[in-house]
C-alpha positions in Angstrom: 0.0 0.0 0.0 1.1 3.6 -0.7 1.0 6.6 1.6 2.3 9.8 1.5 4.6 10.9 4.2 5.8 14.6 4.8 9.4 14.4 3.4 10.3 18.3 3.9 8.2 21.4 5.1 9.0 25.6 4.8 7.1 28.6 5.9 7.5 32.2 4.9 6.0 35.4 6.5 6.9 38.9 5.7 9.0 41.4 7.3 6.8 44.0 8.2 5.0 43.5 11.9 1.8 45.0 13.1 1.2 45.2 16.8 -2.3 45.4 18.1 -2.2 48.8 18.9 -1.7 49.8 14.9 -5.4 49.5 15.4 -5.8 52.3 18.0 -7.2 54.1 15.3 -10.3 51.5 15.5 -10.7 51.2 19.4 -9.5 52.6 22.5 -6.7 50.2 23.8 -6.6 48.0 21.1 -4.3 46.2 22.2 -5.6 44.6 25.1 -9.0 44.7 23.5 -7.8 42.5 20.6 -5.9 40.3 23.0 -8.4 39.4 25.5 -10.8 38.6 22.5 -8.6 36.6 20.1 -5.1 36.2 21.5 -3.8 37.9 18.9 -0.5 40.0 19.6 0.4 41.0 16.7 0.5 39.9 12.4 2.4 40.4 9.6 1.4 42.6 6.5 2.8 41.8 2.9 4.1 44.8 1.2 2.7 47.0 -1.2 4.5 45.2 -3.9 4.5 41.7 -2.1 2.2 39.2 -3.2 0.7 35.7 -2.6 3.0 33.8 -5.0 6.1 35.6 -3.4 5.4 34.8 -0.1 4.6 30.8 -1.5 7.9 30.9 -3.6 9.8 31.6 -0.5 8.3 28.4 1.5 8.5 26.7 -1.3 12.2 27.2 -1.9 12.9 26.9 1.9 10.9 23.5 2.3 13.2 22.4 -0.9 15.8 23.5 0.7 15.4 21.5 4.1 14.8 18.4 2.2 17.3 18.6 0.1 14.9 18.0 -3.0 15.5 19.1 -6.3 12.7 21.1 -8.2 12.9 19.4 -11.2 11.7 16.2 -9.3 8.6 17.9 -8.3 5.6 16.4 -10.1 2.6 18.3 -9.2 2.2 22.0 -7.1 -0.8 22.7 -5.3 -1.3 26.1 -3.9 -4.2 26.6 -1.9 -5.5 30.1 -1.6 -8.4 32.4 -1.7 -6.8 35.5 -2.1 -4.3 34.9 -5.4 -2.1 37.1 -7.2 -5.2 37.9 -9.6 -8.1 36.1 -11.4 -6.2 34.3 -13.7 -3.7 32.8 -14.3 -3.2 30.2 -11.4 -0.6 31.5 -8.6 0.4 28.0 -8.7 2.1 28.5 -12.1 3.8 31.5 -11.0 5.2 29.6 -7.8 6.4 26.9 -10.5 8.3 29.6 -12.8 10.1 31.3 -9.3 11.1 28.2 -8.6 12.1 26.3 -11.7 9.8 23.5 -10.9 9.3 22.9 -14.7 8.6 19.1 -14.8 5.5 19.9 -12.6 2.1 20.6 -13.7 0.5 23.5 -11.3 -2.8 24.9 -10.1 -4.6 26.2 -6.9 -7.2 25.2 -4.7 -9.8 27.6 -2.8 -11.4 26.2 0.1 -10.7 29.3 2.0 -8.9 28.5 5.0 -9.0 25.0 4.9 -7.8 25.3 1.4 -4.5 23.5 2.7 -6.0 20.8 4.2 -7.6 20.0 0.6 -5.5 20.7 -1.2 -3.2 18.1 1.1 -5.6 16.0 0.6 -5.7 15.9 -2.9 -2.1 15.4 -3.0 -2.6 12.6 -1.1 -4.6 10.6 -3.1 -2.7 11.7 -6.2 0.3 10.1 -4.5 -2.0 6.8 -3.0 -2.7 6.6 -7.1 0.7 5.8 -8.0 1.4 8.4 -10.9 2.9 10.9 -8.9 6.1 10.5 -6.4 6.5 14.3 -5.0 3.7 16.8 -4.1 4.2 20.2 -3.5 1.6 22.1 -1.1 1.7 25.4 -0.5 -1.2 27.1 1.9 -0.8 31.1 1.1 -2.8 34.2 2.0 -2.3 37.8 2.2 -5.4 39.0 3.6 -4.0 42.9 4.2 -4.7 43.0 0.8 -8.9 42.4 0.9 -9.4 43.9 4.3 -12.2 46.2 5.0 -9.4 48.4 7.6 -12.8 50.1 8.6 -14.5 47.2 10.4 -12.8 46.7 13.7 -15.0 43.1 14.0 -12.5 41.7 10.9 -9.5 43.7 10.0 -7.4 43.1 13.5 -7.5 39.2 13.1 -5.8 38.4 9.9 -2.1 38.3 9.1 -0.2 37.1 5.9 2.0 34.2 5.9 2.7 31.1 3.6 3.1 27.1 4.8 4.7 24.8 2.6 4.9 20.8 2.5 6.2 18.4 0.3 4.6 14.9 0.5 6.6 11.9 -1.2 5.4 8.1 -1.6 6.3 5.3 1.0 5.4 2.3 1.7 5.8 2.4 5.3 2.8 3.2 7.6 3.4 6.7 7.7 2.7 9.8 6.9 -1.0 10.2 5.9 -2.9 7.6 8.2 -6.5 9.3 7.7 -7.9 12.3 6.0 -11.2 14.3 5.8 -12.5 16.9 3.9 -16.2 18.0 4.0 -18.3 21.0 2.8 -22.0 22.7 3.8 -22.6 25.4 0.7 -25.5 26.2 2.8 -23.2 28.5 4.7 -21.1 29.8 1.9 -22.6 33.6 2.8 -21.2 33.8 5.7 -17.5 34.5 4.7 -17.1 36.2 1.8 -16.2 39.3 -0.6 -19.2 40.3 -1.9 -17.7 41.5 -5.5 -15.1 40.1 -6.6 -16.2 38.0 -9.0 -19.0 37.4 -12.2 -21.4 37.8 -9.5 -21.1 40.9 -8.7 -18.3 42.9 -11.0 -16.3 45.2 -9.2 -17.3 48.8 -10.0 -16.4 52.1 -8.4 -20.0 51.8 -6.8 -19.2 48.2 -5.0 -15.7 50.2 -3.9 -17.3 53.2 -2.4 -19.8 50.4 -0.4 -16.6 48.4 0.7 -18.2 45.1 -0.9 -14.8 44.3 -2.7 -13.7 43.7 1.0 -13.8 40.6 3.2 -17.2 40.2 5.2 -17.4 37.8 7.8 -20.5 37.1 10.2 -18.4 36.0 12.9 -20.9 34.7 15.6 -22.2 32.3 13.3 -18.6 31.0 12.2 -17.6 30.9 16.0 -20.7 28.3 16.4 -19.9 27.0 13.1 -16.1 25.9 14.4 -16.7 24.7 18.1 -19.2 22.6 16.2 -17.4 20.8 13.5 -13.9 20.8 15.0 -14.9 17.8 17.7 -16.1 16.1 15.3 -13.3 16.7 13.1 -11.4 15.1 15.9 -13.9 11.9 16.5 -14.1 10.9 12.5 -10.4 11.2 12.0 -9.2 9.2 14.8 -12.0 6.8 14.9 -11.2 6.1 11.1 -7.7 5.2 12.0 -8.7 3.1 14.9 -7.0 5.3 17.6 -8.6 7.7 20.2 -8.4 11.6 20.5 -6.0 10.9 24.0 -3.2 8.8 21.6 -2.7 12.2 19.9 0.8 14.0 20.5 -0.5 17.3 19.2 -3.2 19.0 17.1 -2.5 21.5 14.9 -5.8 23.4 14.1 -6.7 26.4 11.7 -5.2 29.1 13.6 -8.3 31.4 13.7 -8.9 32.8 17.6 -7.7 31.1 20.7 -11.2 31.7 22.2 -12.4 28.6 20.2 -9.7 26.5 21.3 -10.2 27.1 25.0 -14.1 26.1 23.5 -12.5 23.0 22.1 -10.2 21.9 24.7 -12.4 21.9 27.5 -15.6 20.3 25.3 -13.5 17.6 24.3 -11.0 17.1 27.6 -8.0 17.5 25.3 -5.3 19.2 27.3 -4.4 22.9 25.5 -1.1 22.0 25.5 -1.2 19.6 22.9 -2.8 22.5 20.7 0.4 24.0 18.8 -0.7 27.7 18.3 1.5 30.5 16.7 -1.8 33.0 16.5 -0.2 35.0 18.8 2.1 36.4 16.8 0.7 35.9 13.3 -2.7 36.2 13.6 -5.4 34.1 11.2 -3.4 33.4 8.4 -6.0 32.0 6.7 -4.7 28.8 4.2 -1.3 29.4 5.7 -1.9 29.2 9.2 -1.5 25.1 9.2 1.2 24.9 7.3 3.1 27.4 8.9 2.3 25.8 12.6 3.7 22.6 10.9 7.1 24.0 10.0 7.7 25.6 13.4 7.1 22.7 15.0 8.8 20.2 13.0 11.9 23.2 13.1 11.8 23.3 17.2 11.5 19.9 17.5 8.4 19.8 19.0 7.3 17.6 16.6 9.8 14.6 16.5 10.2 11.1 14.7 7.0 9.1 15.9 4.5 11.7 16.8 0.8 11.4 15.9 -0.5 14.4 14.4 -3.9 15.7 14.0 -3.7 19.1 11.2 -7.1 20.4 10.5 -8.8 23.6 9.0 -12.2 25.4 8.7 -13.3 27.9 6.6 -15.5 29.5 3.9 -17.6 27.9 2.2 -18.5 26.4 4.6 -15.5 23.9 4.5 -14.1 22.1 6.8 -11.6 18.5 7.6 -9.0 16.7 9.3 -5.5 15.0 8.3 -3.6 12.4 10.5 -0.4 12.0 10.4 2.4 9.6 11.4 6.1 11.3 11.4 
């Protein structure tokens, strides 16, 4: 049998930091106000000329270079994104040009913020078919550049960032043990930019109403998560034949630490086994997993052996659940 195990990972952010109190502007003492309600500290903003595929590129090249893995023996990039360099062409391709990846075939994924988990999951099975060897995966977001900066429930959560992942066949019991992926398009107006698309054409009118900005109805999402993340937790590991207390860690979507205080305590799972980096990054929407996985596997928090749960929710609604063996 054939599984795909994580041979390499990378993660880029950019240089330029925004502490909580950027937001003063917004709210009186934003910092603590922003704190106390997300755990947010502070994010990181792309640059005016800094894009999606740049900051994918770099995780790309660093994951390369941790592995020691050639570009030319990539077969297949994923990016998964919701806010790409532009309509079209896929960012994916542009990722495969900056990095000389030219044996691969390229494209991107949205499933919002759990675009990585699909598209992961994707490359799993791609890999589980037996065509493909190498899978790049590249979660990426830069959210500063779709933020409604007027709307003090949204704007102080996200930060840009990009996670990275190359998966590679095996035929040990490893790697990808158990996956899931589900979606409800019932919900798919609750996260959203109204026009940006054939829908609803951006004009100077939709500008001067703010609708080419993200909206977000965040009660609802916040009910929405502490609802599908335990059972995110009880389909995976019941599917592998192992229980939620066997985990080592849990990576989630790295969205507000209020819902994983929710999450820990409705499920028992201690809040230490919940790597977080939201602190300091903020919700970095397709990137967040990604990047959490890098850090960890680069501290060595995350060692030879550990069982991993990754999982992601998002627009959509979307949501699901990787396990995986390192």
């Amino acid at each position: 049998m054939i599984y795909s195990k994580v041979l390499a990972t990378g993660g880029a952010v950019p240089d330029r930091v925004v502490p909580n109190d950027f937001f003063n502007y917004l709210v009186e003492d934003a910092d603590n106000w922003i704190f106390t309600r997300t755990g947010i500290r502070e994010r990181r903003f792309a640059s005016e000329n800094e894009a999606t595929s740049d900051l994918a590129s770099r995780a790309a090249v660093k994951a390369l270079a941790s592995g020691n893995i050639d570009p030319g023996d990539i077969d297949c990039i994923i990016v998964g994104t919701s806010t790409a360099d532009m309509i079209l062409p896929a960012t994916a391709c542009m990722v495969q040009k900056n990095i000389g990846a030219d044996k691969a075939f390229a494209f991107d994924m949205n499933a919002v913020c759990s675009s990585f988990v699909f598209a992961v999951e994707t490359a799993d099975n791609f890999i589980r078919s037996g065509k493909y060897k190498k899978i790049l995966v590249i979660g990426a977001d830069t959210y500063s550049k779709i933020l409604d900066f007027q709307d003090q429930t949204t704007c102080p959560l996200f930060g840009d960032g990009a996670g990275a992942v190359v998966l590679g066949a095996t035929s040990e019991k490893k790697g990808i043990l158990q996956s899931l992926v589900k979606s409800d398009g019932k919900g798919w107006d609750l996260i959203l930019v109204p026009s940006s698309g054939s829908r609803k054409p951006i004009t100077a009118e939709t500008i001067s109403l703010r609708e080419n900005t993200f909206k977000m109805e965040g009660r609802k999402v916040f009910q929405f998560a502490t609802d599908v993340i335990p059972k995110i937790i009880d389909e995976v590991t019941s599917g592998a034949g192992v229980k939620p207390e066997d985990l080592d860690y849990i990576i989630p979507h790295q969205a507000n630490v209020r819902i994983i205080d929710f999450i820990s305590k409705k499920t028992g799972i201690a809040k230490e086994k919940f790597l977080l980096n939201l602190d300091r990054y903020g919700n970095t929407a397709a990137a967040s997993v990604g990047l959490a996985l890098d850090e960890n596997l680069r501290n060595g928090t995350i060692k030879a052996g550990s069982l991993v749960l990754m999982m992601g929710f998002g627009g959509g609604l979307s949501w699901g659940g990787l396990l995986i063996k390192f």
